[in-house]
Biopython code that builds the backbone (N, CA, C, O; Angstrom):
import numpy as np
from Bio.PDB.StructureBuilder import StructureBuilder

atoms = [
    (1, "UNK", "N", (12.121, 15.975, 13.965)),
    (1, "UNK", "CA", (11.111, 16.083, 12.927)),
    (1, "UNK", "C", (10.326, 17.396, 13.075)),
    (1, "UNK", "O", (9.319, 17.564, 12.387)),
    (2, "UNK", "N", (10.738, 18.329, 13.937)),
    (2, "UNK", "CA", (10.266, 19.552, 14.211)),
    (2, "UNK", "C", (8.925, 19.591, 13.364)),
    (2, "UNK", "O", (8.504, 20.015, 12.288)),
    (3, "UNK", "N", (8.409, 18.740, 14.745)),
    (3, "UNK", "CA", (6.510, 18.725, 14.785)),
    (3, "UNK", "C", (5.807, 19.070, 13.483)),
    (3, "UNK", "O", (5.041, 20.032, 13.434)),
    (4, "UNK", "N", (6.021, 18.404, 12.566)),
    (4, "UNK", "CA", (5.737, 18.213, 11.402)),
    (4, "UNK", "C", (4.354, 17.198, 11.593)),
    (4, "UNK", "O", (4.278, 16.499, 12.604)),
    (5, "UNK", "N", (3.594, 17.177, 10.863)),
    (5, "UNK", "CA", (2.066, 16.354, 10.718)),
    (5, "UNK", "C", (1.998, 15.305, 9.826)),
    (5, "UNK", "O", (1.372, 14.260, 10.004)),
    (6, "UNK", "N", (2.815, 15.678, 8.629)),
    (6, "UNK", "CA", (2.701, 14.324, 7.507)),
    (6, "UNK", "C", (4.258, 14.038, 7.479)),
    (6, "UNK", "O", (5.002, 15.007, 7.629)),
    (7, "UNK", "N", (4.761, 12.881, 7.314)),
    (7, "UNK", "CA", (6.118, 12.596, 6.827)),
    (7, "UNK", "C", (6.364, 11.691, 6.187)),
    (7, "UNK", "O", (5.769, 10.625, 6.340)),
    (8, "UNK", "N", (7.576, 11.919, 5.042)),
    (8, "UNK", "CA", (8.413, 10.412, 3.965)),
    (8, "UNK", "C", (8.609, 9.319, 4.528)),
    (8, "UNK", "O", (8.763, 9.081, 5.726)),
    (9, "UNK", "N", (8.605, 8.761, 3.807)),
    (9, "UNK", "CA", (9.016, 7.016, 4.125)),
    (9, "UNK", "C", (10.318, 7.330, 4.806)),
    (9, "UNK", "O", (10.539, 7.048, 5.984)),
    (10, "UNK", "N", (11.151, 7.916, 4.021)),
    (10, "UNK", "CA", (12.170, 7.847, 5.149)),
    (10, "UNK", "C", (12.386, 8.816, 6.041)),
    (10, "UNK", "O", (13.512, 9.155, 6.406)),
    (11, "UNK", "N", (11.315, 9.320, 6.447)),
    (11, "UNK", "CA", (11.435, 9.887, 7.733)),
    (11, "UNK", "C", (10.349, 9.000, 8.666)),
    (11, "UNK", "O", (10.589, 8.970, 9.873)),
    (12, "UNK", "N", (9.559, 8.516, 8.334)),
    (12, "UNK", "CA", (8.926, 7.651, 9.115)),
    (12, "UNK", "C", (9.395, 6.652, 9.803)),
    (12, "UNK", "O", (8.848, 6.154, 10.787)),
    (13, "UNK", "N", (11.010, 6.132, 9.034)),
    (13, "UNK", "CA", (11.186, 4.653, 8.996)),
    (13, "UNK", "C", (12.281, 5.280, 9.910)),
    (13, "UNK", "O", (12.577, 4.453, 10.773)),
    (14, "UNK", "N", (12.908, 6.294, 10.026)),
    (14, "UNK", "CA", (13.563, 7.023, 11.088)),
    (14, "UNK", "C", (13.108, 7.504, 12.579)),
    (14, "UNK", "O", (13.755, 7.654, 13.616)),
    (15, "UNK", "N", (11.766, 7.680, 12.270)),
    (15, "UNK", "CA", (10.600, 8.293, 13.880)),
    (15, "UNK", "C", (10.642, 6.574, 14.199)),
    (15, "UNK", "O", (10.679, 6.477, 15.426)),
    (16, "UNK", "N", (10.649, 5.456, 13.696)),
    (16, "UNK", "CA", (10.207, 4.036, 14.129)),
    (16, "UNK", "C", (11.419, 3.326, 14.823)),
    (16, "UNK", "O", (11.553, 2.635, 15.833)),
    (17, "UNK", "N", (12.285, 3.822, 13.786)),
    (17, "UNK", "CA", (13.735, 3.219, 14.311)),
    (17, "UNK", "C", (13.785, 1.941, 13.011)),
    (17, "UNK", "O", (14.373, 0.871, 13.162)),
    (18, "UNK", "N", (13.114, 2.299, 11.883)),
    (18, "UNK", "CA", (13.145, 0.855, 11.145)),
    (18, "UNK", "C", (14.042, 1.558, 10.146)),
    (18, "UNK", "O", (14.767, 2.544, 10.286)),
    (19, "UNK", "N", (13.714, 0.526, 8.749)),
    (19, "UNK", "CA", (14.595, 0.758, 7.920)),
    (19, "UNK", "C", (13.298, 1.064, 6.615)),
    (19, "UNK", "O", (12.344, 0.287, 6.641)),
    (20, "UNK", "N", (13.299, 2.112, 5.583)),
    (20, "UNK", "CA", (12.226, 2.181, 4.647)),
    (20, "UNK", "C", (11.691, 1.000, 4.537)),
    (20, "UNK", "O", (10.538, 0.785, 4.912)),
    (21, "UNK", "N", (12.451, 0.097, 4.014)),
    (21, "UNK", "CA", (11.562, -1.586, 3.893)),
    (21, "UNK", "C", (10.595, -1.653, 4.430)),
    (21, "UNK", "O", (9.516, -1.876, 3.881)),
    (22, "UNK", "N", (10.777, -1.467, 5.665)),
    (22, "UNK", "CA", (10.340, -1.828, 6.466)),
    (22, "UNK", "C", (8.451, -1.223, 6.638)),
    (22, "UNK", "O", (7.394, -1.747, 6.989)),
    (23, "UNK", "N", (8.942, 0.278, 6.104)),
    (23, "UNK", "CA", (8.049, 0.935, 6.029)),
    (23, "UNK", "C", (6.843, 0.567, 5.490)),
    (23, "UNK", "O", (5.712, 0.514, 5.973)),
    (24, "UNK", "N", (7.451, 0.231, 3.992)),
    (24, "UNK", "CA", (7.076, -0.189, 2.130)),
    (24, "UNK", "C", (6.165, -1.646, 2.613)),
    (24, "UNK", "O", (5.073, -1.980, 2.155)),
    (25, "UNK", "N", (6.725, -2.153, 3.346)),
    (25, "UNK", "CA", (6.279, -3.261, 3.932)),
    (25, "UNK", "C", (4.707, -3.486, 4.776)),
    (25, "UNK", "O", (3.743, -4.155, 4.403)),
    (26, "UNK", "N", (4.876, -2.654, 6.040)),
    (26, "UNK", "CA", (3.572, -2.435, 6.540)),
    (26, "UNK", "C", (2.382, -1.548, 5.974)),
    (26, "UNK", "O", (1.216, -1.571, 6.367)),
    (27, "UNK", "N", (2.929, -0.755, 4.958)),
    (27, "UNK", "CA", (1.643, 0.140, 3.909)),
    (27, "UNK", "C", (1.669, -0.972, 3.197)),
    (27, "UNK", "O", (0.717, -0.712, 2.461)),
    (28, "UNK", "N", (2.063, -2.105, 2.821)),
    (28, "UNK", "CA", (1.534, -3.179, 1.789)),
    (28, "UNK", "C", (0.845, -3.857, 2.373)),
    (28, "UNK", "O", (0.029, -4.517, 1.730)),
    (29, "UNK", "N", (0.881, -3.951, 3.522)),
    (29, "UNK", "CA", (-0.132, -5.194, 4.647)),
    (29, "UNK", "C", (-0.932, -4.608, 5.054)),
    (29, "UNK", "O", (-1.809, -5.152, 5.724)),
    (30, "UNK", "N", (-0.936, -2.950, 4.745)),
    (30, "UNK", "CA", (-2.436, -2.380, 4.940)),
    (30, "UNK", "C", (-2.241, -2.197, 6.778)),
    (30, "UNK", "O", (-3.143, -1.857, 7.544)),
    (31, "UNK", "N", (-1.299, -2.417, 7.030)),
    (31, "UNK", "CA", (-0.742, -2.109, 8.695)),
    (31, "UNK", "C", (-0.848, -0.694, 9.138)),
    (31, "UNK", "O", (-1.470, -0.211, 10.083)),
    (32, "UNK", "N", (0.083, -0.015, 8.021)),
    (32, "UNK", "CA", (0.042, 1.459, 8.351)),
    (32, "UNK", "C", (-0.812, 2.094, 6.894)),
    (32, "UNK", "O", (-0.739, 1.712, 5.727)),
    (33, "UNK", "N", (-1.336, 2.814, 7.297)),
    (33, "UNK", "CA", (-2.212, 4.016, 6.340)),
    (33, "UNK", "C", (-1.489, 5.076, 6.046)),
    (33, "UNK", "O", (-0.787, 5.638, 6.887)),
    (34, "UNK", "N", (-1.607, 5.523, 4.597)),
    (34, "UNK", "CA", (-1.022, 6.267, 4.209)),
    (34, "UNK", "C", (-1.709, 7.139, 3.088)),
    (34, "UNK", "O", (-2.783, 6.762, 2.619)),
    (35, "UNK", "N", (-1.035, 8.432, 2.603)),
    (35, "UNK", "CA", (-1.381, 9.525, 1.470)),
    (35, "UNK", "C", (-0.572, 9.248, 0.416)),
    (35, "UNK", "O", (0.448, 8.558, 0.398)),
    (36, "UNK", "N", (-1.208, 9.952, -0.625)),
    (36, "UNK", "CA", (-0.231, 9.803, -1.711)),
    (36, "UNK", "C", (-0.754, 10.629, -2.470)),
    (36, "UNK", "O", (-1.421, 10.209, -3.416)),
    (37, "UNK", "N", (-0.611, 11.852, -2.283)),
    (37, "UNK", "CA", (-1.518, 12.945, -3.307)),
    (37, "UNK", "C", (-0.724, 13.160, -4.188)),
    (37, "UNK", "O", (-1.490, 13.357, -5.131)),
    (38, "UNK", "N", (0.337, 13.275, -4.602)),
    (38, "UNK", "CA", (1.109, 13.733, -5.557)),
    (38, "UNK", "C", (2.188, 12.447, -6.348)),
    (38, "UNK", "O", (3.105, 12.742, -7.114)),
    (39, "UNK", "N", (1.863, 11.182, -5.998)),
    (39, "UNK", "CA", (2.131, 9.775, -6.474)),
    (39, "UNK", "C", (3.826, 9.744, -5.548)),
    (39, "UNK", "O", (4.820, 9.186, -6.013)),
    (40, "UNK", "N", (3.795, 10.376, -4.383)),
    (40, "UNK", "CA", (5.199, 10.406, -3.005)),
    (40, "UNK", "C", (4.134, 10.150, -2.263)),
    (40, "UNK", "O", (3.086, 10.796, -2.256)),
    (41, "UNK", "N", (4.412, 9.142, -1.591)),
    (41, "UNK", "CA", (4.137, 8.831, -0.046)),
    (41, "UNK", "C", (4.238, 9.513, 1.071)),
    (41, "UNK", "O", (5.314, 9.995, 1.426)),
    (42, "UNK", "N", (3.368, 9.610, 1.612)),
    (42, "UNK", "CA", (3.119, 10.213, 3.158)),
    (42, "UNK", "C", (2.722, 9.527, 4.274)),
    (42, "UNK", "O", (1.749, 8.802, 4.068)),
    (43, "UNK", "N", (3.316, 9.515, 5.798)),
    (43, "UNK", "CA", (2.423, 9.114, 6.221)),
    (43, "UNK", "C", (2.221, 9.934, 7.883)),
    (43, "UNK", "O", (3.204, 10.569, 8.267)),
    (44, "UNK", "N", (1.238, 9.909, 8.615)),
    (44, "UNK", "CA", (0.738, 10.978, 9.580)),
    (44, "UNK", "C", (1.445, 10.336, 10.824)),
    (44, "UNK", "O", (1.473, 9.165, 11.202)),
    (45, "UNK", "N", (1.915, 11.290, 11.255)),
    (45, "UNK", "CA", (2.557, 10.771, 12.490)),
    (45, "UNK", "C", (2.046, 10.711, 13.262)),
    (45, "UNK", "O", (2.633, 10.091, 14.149)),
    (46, "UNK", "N", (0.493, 11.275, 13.684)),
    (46, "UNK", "CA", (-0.371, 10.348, 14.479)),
    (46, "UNK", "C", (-0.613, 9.011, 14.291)),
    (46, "UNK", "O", (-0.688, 8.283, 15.280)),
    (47, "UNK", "N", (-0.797, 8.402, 12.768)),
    (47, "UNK", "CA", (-0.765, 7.503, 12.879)),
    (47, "UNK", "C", (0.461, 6.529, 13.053)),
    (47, "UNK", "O", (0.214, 5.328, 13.155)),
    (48, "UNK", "N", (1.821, 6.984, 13.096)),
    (48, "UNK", "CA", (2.607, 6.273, 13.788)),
    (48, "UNK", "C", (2.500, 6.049, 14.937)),
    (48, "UNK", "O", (2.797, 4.915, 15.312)),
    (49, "UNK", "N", (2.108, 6.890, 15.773)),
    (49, "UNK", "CA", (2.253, 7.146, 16.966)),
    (49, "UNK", "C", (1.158, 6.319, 17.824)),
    (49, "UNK", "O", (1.255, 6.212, 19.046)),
    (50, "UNK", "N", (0.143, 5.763, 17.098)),
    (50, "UNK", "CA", (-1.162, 4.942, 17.231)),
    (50, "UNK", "C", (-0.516, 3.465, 16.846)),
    (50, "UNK", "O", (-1.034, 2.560, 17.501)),
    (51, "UNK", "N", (0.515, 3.033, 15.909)),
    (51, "UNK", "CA", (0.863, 2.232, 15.723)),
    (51, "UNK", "C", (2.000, 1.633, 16.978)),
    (51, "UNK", "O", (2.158, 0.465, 17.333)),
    (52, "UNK", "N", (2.597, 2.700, 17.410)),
    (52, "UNK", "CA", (3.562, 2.286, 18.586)),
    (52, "UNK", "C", (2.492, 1.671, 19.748)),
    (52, "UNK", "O", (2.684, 0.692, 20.469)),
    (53, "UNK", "N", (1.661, 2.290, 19.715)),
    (53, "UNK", "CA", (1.084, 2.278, 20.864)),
    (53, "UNK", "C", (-0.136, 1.158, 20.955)),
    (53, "UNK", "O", (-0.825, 1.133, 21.975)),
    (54, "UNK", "N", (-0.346, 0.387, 20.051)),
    (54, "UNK", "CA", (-0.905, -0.536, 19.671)),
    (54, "UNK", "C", (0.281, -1.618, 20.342)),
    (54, "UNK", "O", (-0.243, -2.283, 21.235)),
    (55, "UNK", "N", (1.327, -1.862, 20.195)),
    (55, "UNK", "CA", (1.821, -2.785, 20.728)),
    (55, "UNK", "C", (2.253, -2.979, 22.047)),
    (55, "UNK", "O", (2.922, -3.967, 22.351)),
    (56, "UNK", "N", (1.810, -1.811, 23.141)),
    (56, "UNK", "CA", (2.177, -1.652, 24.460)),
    (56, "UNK", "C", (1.752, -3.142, 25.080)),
    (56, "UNK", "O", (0.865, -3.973, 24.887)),
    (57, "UNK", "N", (2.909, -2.981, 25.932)),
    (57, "UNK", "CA", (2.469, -4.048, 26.582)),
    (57, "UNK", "C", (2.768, -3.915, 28.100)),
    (57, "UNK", "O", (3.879, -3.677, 28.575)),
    (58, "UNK", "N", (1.527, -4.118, 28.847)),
    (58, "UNK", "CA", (1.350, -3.501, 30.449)),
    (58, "UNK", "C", (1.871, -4.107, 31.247)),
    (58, "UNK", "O", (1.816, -5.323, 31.435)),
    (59, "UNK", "N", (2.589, -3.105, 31.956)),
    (59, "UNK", "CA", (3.224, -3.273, 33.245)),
    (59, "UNK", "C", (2.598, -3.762, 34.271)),
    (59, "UNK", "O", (1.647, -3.026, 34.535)),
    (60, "UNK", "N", (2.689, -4.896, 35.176)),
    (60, "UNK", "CA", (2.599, -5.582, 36.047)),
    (60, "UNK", "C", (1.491, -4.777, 37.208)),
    (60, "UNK", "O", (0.581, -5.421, 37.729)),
    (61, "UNK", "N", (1.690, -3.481, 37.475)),
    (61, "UNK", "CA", (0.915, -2.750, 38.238)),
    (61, "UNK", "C", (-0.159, -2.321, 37.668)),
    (61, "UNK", "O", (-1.067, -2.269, 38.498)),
    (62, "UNK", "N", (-0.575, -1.894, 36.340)),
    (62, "UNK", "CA", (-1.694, -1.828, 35.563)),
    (62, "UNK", "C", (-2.254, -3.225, 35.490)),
    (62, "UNK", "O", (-3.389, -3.037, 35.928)),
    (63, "UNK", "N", (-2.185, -4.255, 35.266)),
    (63, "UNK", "CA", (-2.976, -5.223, 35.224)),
    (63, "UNK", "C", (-3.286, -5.804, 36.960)),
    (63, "UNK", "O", (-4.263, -6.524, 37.163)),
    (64, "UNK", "N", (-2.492, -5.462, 37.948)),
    (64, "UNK", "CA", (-3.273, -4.918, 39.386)),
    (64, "UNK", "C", (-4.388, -4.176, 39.124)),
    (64, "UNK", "O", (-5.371, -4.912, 39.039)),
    (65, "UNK", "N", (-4.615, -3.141, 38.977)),
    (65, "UNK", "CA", (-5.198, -2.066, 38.765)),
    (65, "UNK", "C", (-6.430, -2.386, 38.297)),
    (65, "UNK", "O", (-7.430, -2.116, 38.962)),
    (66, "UNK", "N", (-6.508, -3.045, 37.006)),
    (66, "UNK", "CA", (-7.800, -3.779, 36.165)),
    (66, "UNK", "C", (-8.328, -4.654, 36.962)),
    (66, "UNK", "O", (-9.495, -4.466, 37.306)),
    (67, "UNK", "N", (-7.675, -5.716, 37.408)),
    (67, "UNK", "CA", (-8.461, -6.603, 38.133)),
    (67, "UNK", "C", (-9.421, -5.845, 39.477)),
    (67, "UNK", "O", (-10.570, -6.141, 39.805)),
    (68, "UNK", "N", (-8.775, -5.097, 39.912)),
    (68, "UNK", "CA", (-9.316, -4.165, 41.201)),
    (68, "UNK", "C", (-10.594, -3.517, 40.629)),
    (68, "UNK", "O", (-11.510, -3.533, 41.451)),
    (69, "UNK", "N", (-10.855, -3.050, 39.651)),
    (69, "UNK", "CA", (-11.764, -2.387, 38.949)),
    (69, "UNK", "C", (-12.514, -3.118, 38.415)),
    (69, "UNK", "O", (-13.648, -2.685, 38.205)),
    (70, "UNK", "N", (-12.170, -4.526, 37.982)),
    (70, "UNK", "CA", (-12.921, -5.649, 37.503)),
    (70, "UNK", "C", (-13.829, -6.634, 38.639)),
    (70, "UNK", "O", (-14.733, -7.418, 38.351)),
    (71, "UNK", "N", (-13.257, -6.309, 40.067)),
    (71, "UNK", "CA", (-13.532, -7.004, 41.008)),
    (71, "UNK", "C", (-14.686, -5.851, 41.913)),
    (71, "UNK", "O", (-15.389, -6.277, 42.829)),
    (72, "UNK", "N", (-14.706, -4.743, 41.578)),
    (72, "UNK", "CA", (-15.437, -3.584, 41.675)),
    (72, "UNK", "C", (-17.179, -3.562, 40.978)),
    (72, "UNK", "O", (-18.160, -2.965, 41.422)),
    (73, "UNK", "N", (-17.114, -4.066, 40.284)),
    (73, "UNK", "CA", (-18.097, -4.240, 39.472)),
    (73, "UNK", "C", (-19.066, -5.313, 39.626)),
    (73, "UNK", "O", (-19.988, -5.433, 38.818)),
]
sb = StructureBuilder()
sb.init_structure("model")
sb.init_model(0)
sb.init_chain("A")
sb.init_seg("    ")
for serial, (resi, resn, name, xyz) in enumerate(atoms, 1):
    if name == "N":
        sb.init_residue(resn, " ", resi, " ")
    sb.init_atom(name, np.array(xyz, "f"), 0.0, 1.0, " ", f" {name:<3s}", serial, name[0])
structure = sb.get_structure()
């Protein structure tokens, strides 16, 4: 995507690994945020990239880590 800032549905649904639907789908659930200045869709690949990362889910040694810091306090 040679570090591009805004991108198409179907390049988005390509950076995700989904399928456009898929895309069309989460801008309808208000999931992902999007542009539309010219009535074509856009959407910021920061905010993809905020969306991946919303679903992390922590590794066994990070939630060590918290409790240690939680038990710190």
């Amino acid at each position: 995507m040679e570090n591009k800032i805004y991108l198409t549905v179907k390049e988005a649904a390509v950076f995700l690994k989904v399928t456009p639907s898929t895309i069309y789908k989460l801008i309808h659930h208000k999931v992902l945020p999007y542009y539309k200045p010219t009535g074509k869709v856009y959407l910021k690949v920061e905010d993809l990239i905020e969306f991946l990362e919303q679903g992390k889910v922590k590794a066994s040694w990070e939630l060590v880590e918290k409790e240690k810091e939680v038990s710190y306090v």
